[in-house]
C-alpha positions as CSV (number, residue, x, y, z in Angstrom):
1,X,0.0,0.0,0.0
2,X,1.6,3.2,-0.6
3,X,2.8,5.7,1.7
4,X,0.4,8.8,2.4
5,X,3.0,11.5,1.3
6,X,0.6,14.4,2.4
7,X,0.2,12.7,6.0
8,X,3.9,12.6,6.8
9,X,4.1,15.9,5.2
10,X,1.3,17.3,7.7
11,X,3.0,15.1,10.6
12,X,6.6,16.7,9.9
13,X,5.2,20.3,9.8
14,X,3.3,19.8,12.9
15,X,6.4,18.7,15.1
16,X,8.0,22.1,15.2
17,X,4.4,23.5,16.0
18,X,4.3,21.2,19.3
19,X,7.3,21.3,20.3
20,X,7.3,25.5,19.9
21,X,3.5,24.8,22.1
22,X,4.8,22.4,24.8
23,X,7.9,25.5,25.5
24,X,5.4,28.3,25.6
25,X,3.2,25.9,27.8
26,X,6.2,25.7,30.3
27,X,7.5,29.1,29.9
28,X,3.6,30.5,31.0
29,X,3.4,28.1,33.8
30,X,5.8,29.9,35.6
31,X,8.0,27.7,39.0
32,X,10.1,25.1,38.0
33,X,8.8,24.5,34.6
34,X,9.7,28.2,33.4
35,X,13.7,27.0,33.9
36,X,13.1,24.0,31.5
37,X,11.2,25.9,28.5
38,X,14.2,25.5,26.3
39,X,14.0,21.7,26.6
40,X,10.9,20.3,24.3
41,X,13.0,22.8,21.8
42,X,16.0,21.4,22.4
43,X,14.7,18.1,21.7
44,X,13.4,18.8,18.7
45,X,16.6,20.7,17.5
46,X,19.1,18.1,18.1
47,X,16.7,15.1,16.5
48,X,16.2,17.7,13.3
49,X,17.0,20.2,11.0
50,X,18.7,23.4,11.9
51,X,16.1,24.8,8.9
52,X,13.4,23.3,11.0
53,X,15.1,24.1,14.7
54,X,14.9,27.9,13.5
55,X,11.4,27.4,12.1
56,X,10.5,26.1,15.9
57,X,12.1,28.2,17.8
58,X,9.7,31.4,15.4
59,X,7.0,29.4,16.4
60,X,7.7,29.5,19.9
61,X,8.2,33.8,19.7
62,X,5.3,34.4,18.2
63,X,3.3,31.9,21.1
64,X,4.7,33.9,23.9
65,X,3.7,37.1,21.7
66,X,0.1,36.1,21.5
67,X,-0.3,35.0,25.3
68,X,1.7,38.0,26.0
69,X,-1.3,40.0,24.3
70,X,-4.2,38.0,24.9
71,X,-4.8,39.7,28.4
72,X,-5.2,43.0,26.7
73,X,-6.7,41.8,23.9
74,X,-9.9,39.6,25.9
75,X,-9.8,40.9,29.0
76,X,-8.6,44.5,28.8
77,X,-10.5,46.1,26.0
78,X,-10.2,49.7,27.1
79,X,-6.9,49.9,28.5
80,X,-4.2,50.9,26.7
81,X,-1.7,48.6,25.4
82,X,1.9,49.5,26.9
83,X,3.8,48.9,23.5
84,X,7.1,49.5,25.4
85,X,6.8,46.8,27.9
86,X,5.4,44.8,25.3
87,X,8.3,44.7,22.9
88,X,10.7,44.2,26.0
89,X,9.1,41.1,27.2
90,X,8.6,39.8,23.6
91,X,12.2,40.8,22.5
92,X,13.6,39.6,25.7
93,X,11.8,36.6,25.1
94,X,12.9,36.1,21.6
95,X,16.9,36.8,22.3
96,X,17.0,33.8,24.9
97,X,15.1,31.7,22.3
98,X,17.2,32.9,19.9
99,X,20.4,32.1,21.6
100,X,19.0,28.6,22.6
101,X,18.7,27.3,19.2
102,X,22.1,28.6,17.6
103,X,23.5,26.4,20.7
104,X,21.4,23.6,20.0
105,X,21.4,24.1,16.2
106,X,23.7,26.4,14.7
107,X,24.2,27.6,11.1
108,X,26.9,25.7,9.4
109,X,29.1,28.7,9.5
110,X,29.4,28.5,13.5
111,X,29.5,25.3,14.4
112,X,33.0,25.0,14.5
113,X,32.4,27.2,17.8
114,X,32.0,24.9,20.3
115,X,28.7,24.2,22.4
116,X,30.7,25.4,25.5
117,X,31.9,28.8,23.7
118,X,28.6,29.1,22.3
119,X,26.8,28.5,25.7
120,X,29.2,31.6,27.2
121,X,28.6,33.8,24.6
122,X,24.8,33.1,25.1
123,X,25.2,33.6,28.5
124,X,27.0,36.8,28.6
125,X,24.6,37.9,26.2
126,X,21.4,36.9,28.7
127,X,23.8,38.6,31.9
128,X,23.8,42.0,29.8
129,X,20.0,41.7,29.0
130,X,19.3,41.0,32.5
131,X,21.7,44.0,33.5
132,X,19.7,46.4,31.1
133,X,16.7,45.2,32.8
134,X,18.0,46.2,36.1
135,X,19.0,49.4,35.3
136,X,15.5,50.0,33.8
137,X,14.0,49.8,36.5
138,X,16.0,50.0,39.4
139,X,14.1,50.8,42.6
140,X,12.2,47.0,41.5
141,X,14.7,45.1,41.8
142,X,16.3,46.8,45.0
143,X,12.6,45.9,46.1
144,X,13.0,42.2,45.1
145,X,16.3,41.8,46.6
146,X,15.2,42.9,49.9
147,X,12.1,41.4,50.2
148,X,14.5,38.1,49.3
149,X,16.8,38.8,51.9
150,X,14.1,39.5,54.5
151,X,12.6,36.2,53.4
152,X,15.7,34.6,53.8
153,X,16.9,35.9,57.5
154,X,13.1,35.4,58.5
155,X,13.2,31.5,57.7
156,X,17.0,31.5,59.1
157,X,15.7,32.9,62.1
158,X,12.4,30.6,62.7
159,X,14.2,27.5,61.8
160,X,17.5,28.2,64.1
161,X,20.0,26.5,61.5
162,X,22.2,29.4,62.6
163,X,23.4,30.3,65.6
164,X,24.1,33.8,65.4
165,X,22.1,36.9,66.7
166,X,20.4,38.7,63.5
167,X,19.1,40.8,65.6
168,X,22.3,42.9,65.1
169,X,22.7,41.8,61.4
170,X,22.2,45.2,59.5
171,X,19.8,44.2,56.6
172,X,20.9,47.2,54.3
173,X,24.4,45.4,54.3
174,X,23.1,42.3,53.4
175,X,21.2,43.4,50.5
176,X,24.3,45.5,49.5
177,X,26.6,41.9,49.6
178,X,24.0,39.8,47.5
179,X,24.0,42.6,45.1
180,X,27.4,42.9,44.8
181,X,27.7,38.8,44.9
182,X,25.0,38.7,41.6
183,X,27.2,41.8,39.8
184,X,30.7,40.0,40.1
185,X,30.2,36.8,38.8
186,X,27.1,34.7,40.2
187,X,24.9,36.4,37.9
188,X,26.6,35.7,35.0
189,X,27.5,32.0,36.4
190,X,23.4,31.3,36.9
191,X,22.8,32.2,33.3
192,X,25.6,29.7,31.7
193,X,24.4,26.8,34.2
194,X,20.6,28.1,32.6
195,X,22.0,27.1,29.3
196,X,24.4,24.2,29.9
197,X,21.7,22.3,32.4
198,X,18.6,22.9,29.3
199,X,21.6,21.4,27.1
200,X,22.6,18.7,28.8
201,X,18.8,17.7,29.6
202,X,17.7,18.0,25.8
203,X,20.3,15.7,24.7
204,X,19.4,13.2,27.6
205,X,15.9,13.5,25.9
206,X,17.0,13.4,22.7
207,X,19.2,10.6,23.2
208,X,16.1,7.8,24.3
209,X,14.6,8.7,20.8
210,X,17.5,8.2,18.6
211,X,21.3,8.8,17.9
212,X,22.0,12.9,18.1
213,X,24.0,15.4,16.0
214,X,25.1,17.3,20.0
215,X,28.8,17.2,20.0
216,X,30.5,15.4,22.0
217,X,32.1,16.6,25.2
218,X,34.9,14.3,25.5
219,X,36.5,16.6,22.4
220,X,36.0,19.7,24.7
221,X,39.4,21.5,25.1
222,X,39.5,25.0,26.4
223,X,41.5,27.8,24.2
224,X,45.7,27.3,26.0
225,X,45.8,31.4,26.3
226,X,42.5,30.8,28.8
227,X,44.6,30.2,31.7
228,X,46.6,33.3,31.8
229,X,43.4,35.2,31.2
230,X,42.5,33.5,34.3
231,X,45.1,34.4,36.3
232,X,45.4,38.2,35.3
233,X,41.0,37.9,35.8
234,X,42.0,37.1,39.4
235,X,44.9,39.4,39.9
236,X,42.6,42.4,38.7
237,X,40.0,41.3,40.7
238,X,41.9,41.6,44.1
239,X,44.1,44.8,42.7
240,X,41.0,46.6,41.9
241,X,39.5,45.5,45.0
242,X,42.2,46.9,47.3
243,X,42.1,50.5,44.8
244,X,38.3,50.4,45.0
245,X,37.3,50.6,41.6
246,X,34.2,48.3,41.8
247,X,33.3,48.6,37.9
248,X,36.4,47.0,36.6
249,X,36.6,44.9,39.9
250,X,33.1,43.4,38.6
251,X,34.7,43.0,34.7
252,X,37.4,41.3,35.7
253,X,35.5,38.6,38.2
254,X,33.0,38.0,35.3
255,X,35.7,37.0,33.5
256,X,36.8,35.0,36.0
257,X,33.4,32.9,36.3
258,X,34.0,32.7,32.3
259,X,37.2,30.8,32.6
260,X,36.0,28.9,35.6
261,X,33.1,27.3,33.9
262,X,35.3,26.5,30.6
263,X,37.6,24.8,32.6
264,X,34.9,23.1,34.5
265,X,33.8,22.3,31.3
266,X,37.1,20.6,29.8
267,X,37.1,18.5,33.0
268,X,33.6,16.9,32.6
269,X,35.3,16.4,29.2
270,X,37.7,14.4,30.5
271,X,35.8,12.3,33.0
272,X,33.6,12.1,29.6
273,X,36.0,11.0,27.6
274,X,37.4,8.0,30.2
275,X,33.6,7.0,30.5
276,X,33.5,6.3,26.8
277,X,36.3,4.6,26.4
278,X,35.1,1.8,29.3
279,X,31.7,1.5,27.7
280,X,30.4,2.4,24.2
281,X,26.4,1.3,24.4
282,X,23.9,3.9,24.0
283,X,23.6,3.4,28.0
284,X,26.5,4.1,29.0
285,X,26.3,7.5,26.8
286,X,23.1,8.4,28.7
287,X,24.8,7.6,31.9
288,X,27.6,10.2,31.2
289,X,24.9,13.0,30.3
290,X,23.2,12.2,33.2
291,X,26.0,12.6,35.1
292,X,26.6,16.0,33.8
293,X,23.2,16.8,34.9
294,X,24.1,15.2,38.4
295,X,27.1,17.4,39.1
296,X,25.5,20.1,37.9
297,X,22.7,20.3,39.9
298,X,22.9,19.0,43.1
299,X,23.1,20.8,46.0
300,X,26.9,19.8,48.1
301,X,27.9,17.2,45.6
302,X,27.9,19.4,42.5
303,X,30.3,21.9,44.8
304,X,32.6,19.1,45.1
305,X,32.5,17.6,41.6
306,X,32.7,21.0,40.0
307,X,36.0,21.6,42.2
308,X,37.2,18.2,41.2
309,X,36.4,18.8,37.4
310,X,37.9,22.7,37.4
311,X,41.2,21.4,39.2
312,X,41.3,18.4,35.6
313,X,40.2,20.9,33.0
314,X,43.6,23.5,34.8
315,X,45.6,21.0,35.0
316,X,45.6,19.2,31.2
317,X,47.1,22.5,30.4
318,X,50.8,21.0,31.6
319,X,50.0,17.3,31.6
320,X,47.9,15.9,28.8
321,X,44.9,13.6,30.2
322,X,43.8,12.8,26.4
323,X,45.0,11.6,23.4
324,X,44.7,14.4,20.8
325,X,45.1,11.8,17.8
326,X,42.5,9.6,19.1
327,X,39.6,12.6,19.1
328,X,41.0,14.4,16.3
329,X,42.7,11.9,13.9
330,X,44.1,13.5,11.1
């Protein structure tokens, strides 16, 4: 019996459409699932087409668009529409999306940069957005970050998991340290681990289906010149410290958190790479995306891993932990 050619037509133009509904579903929802809205596009990316990844991730701007405008639009009839706000949301929307798929599926062009650079890159990008966001509107997020930190000392102080009087903590200088903490790296470091955990989960997904196109990380190695921008990152950070010149004091440990998380990154490489030389099956290449997940995102043993993984990915800059013929035979 012959194949229905319009059906699998209809069925392969619908998958983007999902996949695009399924994000926006998540993003709406708001909590948890809000931080895994890139998945079900991520998915869909590395099991397709980067013509048809860029097709899904339109698809998925334009849904957040609509239910972005729907309130107005059923609900709101004789309010005015804030266009500014509008565009903001939608365009900050549609950069992150954006940025997602040319990780997940870039144009030939790019993808000789690797996943990690790319996820950086991304990341910075997302850190700068964030910043303009801040700086928009500054006196709400002053009012976020204290209601946090009043939040936090409130719970510290009913549950007694510290035994210190904060009673004579001065709140203003707490919300002036977590500030300073999100500025000088821990921002920036949330929105790479934003990318790299969505990344690491769609290939997991991806990976139960079918064989992927992700590259691999086992042929992760960080740029040589990246440790000596770490080091001078680190010496600029203290110097400007002591001088008190806290705008290039917050450059320099952003660049810092850079280099840290590409060297984090060449050490899951090489754990990566020792995995798949023990065991080749298509478990065994779950288990080590998994694992990436793991030390990623658990609380305590991902502190400890990380370090472990940093301290490899430094160190195969003087004493070679791979063989460079066997990834990259000529």
């Amino acid at each position: 019996m012959p194949k229905d050619g319009s059906g699998q037509n209809a069925s392969a133009a619908a998958l983007p459409l999902v996949s695009a509904i399924i994000s926006v579903a998540f993003f709406q929802l708001g909590g948890f699932f809000s931080l895994l809205f890139l998945v079900p596009l991520g998915v869909f990316a590395y099991g397709n087409s980067t013509k048809r990844a860029w097709l899904a991730c339109a698809e998925a701007v334009a849904g957040n668009a609509l239910v972005f405008l729907a309130p107005f639009m059923l609900f709101h009839e004789n309010q005015a529409i804030d266009w500014g706000a509008f565009a903001w949301k939608c365009g900050s929307v549609g950069l992150v999306l954006a940025l997602w798929t040319w990780i997940t599926s870039p144009p030939p062009q790019t993808r000789r940069f690797s996943a990690a650079n790319r996820i950086v890159v991304s990341g910075v990008a997302v850190f700068i957005l964030f910043l303009l966001d801040v700086f928009r509107d500054y006196p709400v997020f002053l009012r976020q970050i204290e209601n946090s930190v009043k939040n936090a000392l409130d719970f510290t102080a009913e549950s007694g998991i510290m035994g210190v009087d904060l009673a004579a903590i001065d709140g203003r200088d707490v919300v002036s340290a977590t500030i300073s903490f999100i500025l000088n790296g821990a921002g920036l470091a949330v929105m790479m681990l934003f990318f790299a955990v969505n990344r690491q989960l769609s290939v997991l997904f991806a990976r139960l289906g079918k064989p992927v196109k992700a590259s691999r990380l086992a042929d992760y190695y960080a740029e040589g010149w990246l440790v000596w921008l770490l080091i001078f990152a680190l010496l600029g950070a203290v110097v400007f410290r002591k001088t008190g010149i806290p705008a290039m004091e917050t450059i320099a440990w952003n660049v810092t958190t850079i280099c840290l998380f590409l060297y984090t990154a060449q050490g899951l490489g090489i754990v990566s790479y020792y995995l798949s030389k023990t065991a080749r099956s298509p478990i065994a290449r779950l288990f080590q995306v998994l694992l990436a997940v793991i030390v990623i995102i658990l609380p305590a043993i991902n502190l400890f891993a990380c370090g472990g993984m940093l301290v490899l990915g430094i160190i195969e800059n003087w004493a070679p932990l791979r063989n460079r013929d066997e990834l990259f035979p000529s």
